[in-house]
N, C-alpha and C positions, 0 to 999 in steps of 0.2 A: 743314614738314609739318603738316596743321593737326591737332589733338589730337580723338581720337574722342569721341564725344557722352557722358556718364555719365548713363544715368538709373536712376531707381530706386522700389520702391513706400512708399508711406509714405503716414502719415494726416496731415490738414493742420487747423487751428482758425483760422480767421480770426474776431476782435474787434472789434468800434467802441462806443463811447462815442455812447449815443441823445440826439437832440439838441445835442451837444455846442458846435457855436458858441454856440448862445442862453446854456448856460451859463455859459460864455468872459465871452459879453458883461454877464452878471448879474454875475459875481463873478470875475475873473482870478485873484484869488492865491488866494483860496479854493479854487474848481476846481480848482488845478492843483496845491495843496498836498494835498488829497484825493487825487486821481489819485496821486501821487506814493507816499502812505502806502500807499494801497490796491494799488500795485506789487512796493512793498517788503514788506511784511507778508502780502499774502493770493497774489497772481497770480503772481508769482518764487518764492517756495517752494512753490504749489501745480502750478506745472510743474516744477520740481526733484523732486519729489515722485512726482510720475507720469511719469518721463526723459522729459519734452518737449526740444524746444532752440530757443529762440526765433530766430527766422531773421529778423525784422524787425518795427519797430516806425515809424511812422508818425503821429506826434501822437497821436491819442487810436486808433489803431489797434496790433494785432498778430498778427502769423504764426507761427505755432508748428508742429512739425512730431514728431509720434511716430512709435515704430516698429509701435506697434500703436492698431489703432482703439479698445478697449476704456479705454486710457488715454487717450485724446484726450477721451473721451466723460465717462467717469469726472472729468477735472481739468477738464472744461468747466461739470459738475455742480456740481463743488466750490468754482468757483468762484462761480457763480450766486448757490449757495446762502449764501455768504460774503458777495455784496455786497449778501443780502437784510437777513444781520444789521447789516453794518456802517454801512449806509444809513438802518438803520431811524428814528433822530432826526428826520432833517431832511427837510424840508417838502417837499411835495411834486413843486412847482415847482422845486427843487433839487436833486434826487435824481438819483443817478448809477445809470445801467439799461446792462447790456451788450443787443448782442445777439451772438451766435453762432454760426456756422456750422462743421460738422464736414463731410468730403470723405475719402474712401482713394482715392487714384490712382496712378498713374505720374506724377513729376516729373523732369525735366530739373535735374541739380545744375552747379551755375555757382559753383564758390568754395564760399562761407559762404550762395549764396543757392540757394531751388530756383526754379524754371518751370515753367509747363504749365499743361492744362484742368484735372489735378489740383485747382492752385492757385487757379484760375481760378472752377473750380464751387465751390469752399471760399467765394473772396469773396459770389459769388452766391446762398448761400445763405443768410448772414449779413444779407446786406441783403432777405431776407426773412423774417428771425426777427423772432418777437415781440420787444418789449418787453423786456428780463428773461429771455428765451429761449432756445431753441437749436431749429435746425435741422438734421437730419441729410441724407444724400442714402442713396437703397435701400440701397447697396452697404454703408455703415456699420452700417445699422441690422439687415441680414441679419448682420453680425459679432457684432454684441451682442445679440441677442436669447438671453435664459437665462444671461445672463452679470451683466446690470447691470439692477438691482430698479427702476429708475426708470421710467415707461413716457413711451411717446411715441405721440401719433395719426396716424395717416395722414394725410397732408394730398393724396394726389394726386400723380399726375405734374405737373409744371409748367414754361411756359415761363419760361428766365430770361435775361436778358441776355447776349447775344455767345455764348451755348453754341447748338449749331446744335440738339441734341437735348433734348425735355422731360426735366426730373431729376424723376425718385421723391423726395419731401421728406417726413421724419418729423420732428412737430414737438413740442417738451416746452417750457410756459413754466409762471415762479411764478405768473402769475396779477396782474401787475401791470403799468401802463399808462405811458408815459410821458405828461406833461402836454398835451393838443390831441389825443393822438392814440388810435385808436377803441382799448378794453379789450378785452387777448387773454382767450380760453378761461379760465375756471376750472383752474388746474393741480391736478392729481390730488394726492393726500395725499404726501408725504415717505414716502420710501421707506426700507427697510433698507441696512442698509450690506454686503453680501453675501460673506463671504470667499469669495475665488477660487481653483481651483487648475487648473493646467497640469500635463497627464500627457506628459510627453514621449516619443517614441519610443524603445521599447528597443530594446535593441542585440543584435544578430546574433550573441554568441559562436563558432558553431559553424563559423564559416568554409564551409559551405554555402547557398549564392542559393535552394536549394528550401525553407529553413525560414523564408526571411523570410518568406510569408505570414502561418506564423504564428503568427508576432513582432509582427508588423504587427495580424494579429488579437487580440492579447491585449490591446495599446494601445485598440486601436479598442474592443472591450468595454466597458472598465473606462473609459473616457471615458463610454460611454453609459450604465452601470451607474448610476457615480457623479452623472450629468445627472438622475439621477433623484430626486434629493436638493432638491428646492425649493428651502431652505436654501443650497444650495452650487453657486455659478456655476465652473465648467466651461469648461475654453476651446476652442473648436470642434478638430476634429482636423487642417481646414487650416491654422490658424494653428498648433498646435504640429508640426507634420511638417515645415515649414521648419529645423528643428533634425538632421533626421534623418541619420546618418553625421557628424555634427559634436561636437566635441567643445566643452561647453560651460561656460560659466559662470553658474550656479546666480543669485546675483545679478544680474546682466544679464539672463539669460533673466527673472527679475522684475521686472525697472523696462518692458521691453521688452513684456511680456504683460500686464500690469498687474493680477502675481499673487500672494499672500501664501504661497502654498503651490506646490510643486514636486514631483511624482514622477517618480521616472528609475528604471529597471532593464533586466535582461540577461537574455540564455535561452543556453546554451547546452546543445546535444545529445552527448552520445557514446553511438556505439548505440542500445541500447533505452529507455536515460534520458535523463534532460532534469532541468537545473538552472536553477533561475528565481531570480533576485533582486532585489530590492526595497527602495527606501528613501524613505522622504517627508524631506523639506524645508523649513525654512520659508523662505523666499528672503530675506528682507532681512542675515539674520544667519549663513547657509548653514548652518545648526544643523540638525545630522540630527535628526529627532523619533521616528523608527521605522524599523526596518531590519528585512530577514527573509532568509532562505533554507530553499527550496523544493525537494527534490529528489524527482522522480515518476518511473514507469515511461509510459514511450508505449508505450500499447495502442489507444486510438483519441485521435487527433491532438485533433477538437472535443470530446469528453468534459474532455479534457485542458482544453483552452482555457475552457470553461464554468467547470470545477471552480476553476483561479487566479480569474481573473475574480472569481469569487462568494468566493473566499476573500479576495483580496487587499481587494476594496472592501467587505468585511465587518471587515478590519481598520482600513484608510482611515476611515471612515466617522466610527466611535467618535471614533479619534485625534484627528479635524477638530476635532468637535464638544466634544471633551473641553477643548482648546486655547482653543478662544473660549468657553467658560464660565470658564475659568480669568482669561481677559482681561477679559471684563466683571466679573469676582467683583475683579482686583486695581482696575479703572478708577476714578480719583477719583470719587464720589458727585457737585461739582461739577459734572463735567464728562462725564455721561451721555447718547447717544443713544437712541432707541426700540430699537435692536440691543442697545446695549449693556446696557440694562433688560431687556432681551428673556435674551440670555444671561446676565445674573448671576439673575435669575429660574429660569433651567435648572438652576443651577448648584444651589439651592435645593429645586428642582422632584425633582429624582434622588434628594436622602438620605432622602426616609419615613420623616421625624419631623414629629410633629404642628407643632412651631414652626416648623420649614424650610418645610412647605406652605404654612403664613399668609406670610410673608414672600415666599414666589415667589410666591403671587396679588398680594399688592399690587405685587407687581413687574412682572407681567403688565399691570393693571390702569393704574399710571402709562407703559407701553410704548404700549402702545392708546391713552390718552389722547394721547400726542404724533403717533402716526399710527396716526389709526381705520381703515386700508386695509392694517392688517398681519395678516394672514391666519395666519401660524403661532400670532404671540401670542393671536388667539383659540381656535386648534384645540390649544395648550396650556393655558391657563388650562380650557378645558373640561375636558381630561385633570387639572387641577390639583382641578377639583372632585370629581372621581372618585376622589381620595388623599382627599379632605377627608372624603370618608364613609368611606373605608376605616380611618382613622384617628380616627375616630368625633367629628372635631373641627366638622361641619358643624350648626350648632346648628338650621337644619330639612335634614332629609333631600330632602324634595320640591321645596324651593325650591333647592337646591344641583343637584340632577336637571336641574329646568326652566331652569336656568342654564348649567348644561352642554351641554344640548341646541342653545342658542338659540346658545350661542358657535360649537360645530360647524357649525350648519348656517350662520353667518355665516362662518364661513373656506369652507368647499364654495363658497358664495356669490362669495366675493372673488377664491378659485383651485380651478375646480373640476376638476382636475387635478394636486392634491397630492394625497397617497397620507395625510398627516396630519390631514387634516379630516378624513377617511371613518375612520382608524382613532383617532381620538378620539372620534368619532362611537360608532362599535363599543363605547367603553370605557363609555361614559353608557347605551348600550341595555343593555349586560350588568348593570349593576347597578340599571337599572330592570328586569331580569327580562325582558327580551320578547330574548329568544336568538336567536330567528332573523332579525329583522332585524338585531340585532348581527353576525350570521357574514354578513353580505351589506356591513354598511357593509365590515366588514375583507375580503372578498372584492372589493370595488373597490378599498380600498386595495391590495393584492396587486396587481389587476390594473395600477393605474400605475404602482407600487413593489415587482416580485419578488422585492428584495432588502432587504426595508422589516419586519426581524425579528419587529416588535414587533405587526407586523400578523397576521404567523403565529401567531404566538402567541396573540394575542386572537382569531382564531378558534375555535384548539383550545380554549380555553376556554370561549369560548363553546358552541362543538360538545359540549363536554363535560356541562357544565352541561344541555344540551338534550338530549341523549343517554345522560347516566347509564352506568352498567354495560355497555350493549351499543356505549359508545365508544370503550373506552381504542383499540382496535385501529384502530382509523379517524384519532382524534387526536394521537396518540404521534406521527408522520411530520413533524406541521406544528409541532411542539416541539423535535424534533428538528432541524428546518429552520431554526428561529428560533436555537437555541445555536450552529448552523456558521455561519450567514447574520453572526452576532455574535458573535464570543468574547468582546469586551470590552463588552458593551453594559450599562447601567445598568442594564436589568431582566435581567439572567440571576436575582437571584437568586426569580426569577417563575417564568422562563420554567424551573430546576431545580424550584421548586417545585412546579407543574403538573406535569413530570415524575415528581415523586416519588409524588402522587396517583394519577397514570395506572398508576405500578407495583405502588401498593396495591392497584388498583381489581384487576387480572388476578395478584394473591397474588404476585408477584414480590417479599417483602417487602424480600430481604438488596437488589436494585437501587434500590428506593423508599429502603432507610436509602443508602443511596451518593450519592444526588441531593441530600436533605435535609443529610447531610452537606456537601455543597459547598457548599449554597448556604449553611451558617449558618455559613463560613467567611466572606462576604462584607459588608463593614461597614454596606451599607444595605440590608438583609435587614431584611424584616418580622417581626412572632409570628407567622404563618401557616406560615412555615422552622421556627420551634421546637415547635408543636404538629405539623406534620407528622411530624417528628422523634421526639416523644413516642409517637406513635401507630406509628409504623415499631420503634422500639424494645419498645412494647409487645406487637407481633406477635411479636416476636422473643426473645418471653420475659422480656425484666428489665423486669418492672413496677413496680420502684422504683425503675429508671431513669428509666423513664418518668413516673413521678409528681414526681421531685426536675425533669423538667425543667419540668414542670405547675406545678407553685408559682412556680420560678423564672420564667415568663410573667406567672402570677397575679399577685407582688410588683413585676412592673415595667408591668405592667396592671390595676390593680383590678378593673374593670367587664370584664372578657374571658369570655363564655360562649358556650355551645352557641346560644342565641338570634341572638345578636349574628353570627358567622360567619353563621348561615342567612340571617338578616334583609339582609347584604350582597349572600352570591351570592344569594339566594332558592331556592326550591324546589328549583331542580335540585338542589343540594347534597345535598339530602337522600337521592337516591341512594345517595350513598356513605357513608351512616352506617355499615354493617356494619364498612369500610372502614377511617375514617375517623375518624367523629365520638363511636361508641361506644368504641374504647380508650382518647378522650379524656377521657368521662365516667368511664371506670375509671378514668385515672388523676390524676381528679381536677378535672377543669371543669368548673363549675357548670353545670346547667341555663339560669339565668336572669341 
C-alpha cells in the first residue's frame, strides 16, 4: 500500500559560494580549508542557533530549512554579516561572497530530505542574489517586515527559472562585488539587533466557545499595542496563532519564532468576573521575568478588553526594556554592537545624574558612529541633551538646544513613524520655551504611540507650562494616563512630579505632598521631587520642615536657585510662583 504524501510548511535558505570553481582552481587547499572553518565556526552554530536543520549540502552549496521565516532571514543576516568580518584580509580576487536565497512554502518531506516549488523558488532566488546578498520571495518578506531592523528593496516581480509564475523578490546585500562581476547596490547602514517577542494565544479557561472572541481579542491587542514599540519586533498574529489550543514549550516556541521573549496567559470567566493571567518569559532559559493576576468585574466586555491591553503592555513594555539595558550594561566593552552601545547608554540615560548623562551621550555618540541609520540613538541622545541642561552640566545651553533639535529631526527623518522622534522632539521644544509646538511634536507621538507614557506626559507639561493656572484641570488627565499607561516606567518619578505641581496649582495641597512623596521614594528622582516637596510641606504648615529640606538640596546642589528652575522651563513656570516658587523662596532658595 503505497505511504500517503507528508508535506508541510516551512521556510527554506538556499547558499552557493560565488564564483567558486575559479577559486577551486586558484588555490584548492586554501579554498577549501576556509570553507571548511567558516562551516565550523560561523554557518553550523549560526543555524544551530536560529533551529535551522540542515537538509543538504552539495560542494560549496546548502539547504536549510526552518520553522519560521523570521529565523531563516535573521541566520541568513548573520551569516552575511560574519563572512564580511571573516573575509575581511584577503584580497580580493580571493574572497569568499555567499549569495542567498530565502523562500516559505509547502514542501514535500521525503525521509531527511524535503521537495517542492517551495524548494525550488528558494534555489531560484539565490542564484539571483547579489554578491554577498540575500534575496527574499513577497511571501518572506510580508513575514518580517517590523520584526527584523535590516531593510530590503523591492526588486519587482521577476521571472525565474523553471517556476511557471513571476516571484516578488526583496533584495538586501553588503554592498560588495564579486571579482568580473557588475557591483550590487550600496547596502544600507547595519542595522540594530532588535529583541523580539512572541505573544502567544491565551487560553480559554472558562469552558465556554462565546468568550473565545475575547481571548482572542485580548491577544490580538496587545500584539498591536506592543508593534508599536519601534524598538521591539513583534511576531505577526498569524505566525503565533499556530500555537493556539496547544500545549507548548516555551523554548521551542523560541528557536521556532526566532524569539528572545515569550508571553502566554489565561482568562477565565465565572459570572460577572473574569480572571486574566499573565506571565512574560524569556525563551532561551524559560525563566519567568513577570507574572500577574488580574481579577475584573465584566460590565462591558471591550472596556474590559481596552483596560488589560493598556495595562498588561504598560507592564510588558518597561520589563523588555529594563532587560536589555541590563544586557548591554553587563556585555563585554570588547565585544559591543551599535544595540548594545545603544542599550548600555539607556541604561545610563534613566539615572539623572550629571555623570550618567556624559557617559550615555558618549555612548549614544559611538552607537550612531557604528550605524548613522539608527534612528532611536538619535531621538535619544537628543532626549540625552535635554537631561544635560536640566542637570545644568551642558556648558552652552544654545548649542546643546540646537543639537537636540538636529538629532530629532534626523531620527523623524530616518523613521517618520516612531512615536520617539516626535516626543524627543517635544522634550528640546519644551525647554526652548516654544510650548506649543512642543504639545504638537508629543501630540504626534501619541498619535503613533497611544500607549507611548512618556509622550503624555510631555504634553501635560507642556500644556501646563502654556497654560499656567487656568490648566491643571485640562492636564491632570494626560499624567494621569502616563502613571497607568507605565507603572514601572523610568520617568514616573516626572510624570509624580508634574502631578504634584498640578495639585499645588488647584490648592489640593495634602494630594500634591502624596505625589512628591512617592516620587522622592524613587532612586533616580531629581531636586525638582525635593523642592516640590518643600514647597507642599510649606503649604502645609511646617516651614522648618520645609527649609531643613531647602538646605538639604542646597548642600547636594550649590548653584540651585529660583533663576535656574525658570531659566529651564522658562516663563511659563512663572505661573505658579504663588504656588510653587514663593514657599520655596521662604524656605530658603536663593534668588539667583
Amino acid at each position: 500500500m503505497p505511504q500517503p504524501t507528508i508535506r508541510k510548511l516551512a521556510a527554506i535558505v538556499s547558499t552557493d559560494v560565488v564564483s567558486y570553481s575559479r577559486l577551486i582552481g586558484q588555490d584548492e587547499a586554501g579554498t577549501l580549508a576556509r570553507m571548511k572553518a567558516h562551516r565550523a565556526e560561523l554557518w553550523d552554530p549560526e543555524i544551530r542557533r536560529h533551529g535551522g536543520r540542515l537538509v543538504g549540502t552539495a560542494g560549496d552549496s546548502l539547504l536549510i530549512e526552518f520553522a519560521s521565516a523570521v529565523s531563516a532571514v535573521e541566520c541568513s543576516l548573520a551569516v552575511q554579516h560574519g563572512m564580511v568580518e571573516r573575509e575581511a584580509g584577503q584580497p580580493d580576487d580571493t574572497r569568499l561572497l555567499l549569495r542567498i536565497g530565502v523562500n516559505i512554502g509547502e514542501v514535500v518531506v521525503d525521509g531527511e530530505d524535503i521537495h517542492g516549488d517551495g524548494v525550488n523558488v528558494a534555489a531560484r532566488l539565490q542564484a539571483i542574489a547579489p554578491a554577498g546578498g540575500i534575496c527574499l520571495s513577497g511571501k518572506v518578506h510580508d513575514e518580517i517586515v517590523g520584526k527584523i531592523a535590516a531593510t530590503f528593496d523591492d526588486a519587482g516581480a521577476q521571472a525565474v527559472k523553471n517556476i511557471a509564475r513571476p516571484v516578488q523578490v526583496w533584495r538586501w546585500t553588503a554592498g560588495q562585488a564579486a571579482p568580473g562581476e557588475d557591483a550590487a547596490a550600496p547596502a544600507p547602514a547595519a542595522r540594530t539587533e532588535k529583541p523580539a517577542i512572541a505573544v502567544l494565544p491565551f487560553d480559554n479557561m472558562s469552558g465556554d466557545a462565546e468568550q473565545e472572541y475575547f481571548v482572542d481579542g485580548i491577544t490580538e491587542d496587545i500584539i498591536t499595542e506592543l508593534s508599536k514599540f519601534r524598538w521591539l519586533a513583534v511576531i505577526a498574529r498569524n505566525s503565533t496563532f499556530v500555537y493556539k489550543n496547544q500545549a507548548v514549550d516555551v523554548p521551542k516556541v523560541g528557536r521556532e519564532l526566532g524569539v528572545g521573549y515569550v508571553l502566554e496567559g489565561s482568562v477565565r470567566k465565572a459570572g460577572e468576573r473574569v480572571r486574566i493571567t499573565a506571565q512574560l518569559i524569556e525563551a532561551a532559559t524559560n525563566e519567568h521575568i513577570w507574572a500577574e493576576r488580574y481579577d475584573r468585574q465584566l460590565v462591558d466586555i471591550f472596556d474590559l478588553q481596552d483596560e488589560m491591553t493598556q495595562t498588561l503592555v504598560g507592564i510588558i513594555e518597561p520589563e523588555l526594556a529594563n532587560r536589555e539595558r541590563t544586557r548591554g550594561r553587563d556585555k563585554p566593552t570588547t565585544d559591543m554592537s551599535a544595540w548594545d552601545l545603544y542599550q548600555r547608554a539607556l541604561y545610563h540615560r534613566w539615572r539623572f545624574t550629571s555623570a550618567d548623562t556624559k557617559i550615555a551621550h558618549d555612548y549614544f555618540d559611538q552607537a550612531i558612529a557604528i550605524d548613522p541609520g539608527f534612528a532611536a540613538a538619535y531621538a535619544h541622545r537628543a532626549w540625552t541633551s535635554y537631561v544635560e541642561i536640566l542637570t545644568n552640566i551642558a556648558p552652552d545651553r544654545a548649542a546643546a538646544i540646537a543639537a537636540g533639535i538636529a538629532d530629532a529631526r534626523r531620527a523623524i527623518e530616518l523613521d517618520d513613524r516612531d512615536a520617539l522622534g516626535y516626543c524627543a522632539q517635544g522634550f528640546i521644544l519644551t525647554i526652548s520655551h516654544d510650548y506649543a509646538r512642543a504639545a504638537e511634536s508629543y501630540r504626534r507621538a501619541i498619535e503613533f504611540n497611544p500607549s507611548f507614557a512618556a509622550a503624555h506626559y510631555g504634553w501635560a507639561l507642556a500644556s501646563a507650562m502654556s497654560l499656567g493656572l487656568n490648566g491643571p484641570e485640562a492636564c491632570e488627565p494626560a499624567v494621569d494616563m502616563a502613571v497607568r499607561l507605565s507603572p514601572n516606567d523610568p520617568l514616573m518619578w516626572a510624570f509624580l512630579n508634574l502631578k504634584g505641581l498640578l495639585r499645588l496649582a488647584s490648592g489640593d495641597h495634602e494630594a500634591a505632598l502624596s505625589a512628591y512623596r512617592r516620587a522622592n521614594q524613587l532612586p533616580n528622582k531629581m531636586y525638582w521631587v525635593t523642592l516640590g516637596l518643600a514647597a507642599s510641606t510649606w503649604h502645609l504648615g511646617d516651614e522648618q520642615g520645609a527649609s531643613a529640606i531647602v538646605a538639604a538640596v542646597r548642600s547636594e546642589v550649590p548653584d540651585i536657585s529660583i533663576a535656574r528652575l525658570v531659566n529651564f522651563l522658562g516663563p511659563g513656570l512663572q505661573a505658579f510662583d504663588a504656588c510653587l516658587l514663593a514657599p520655596m523662596r521662604k524656605a530658603g532658595l536663593p534668588e539667583q
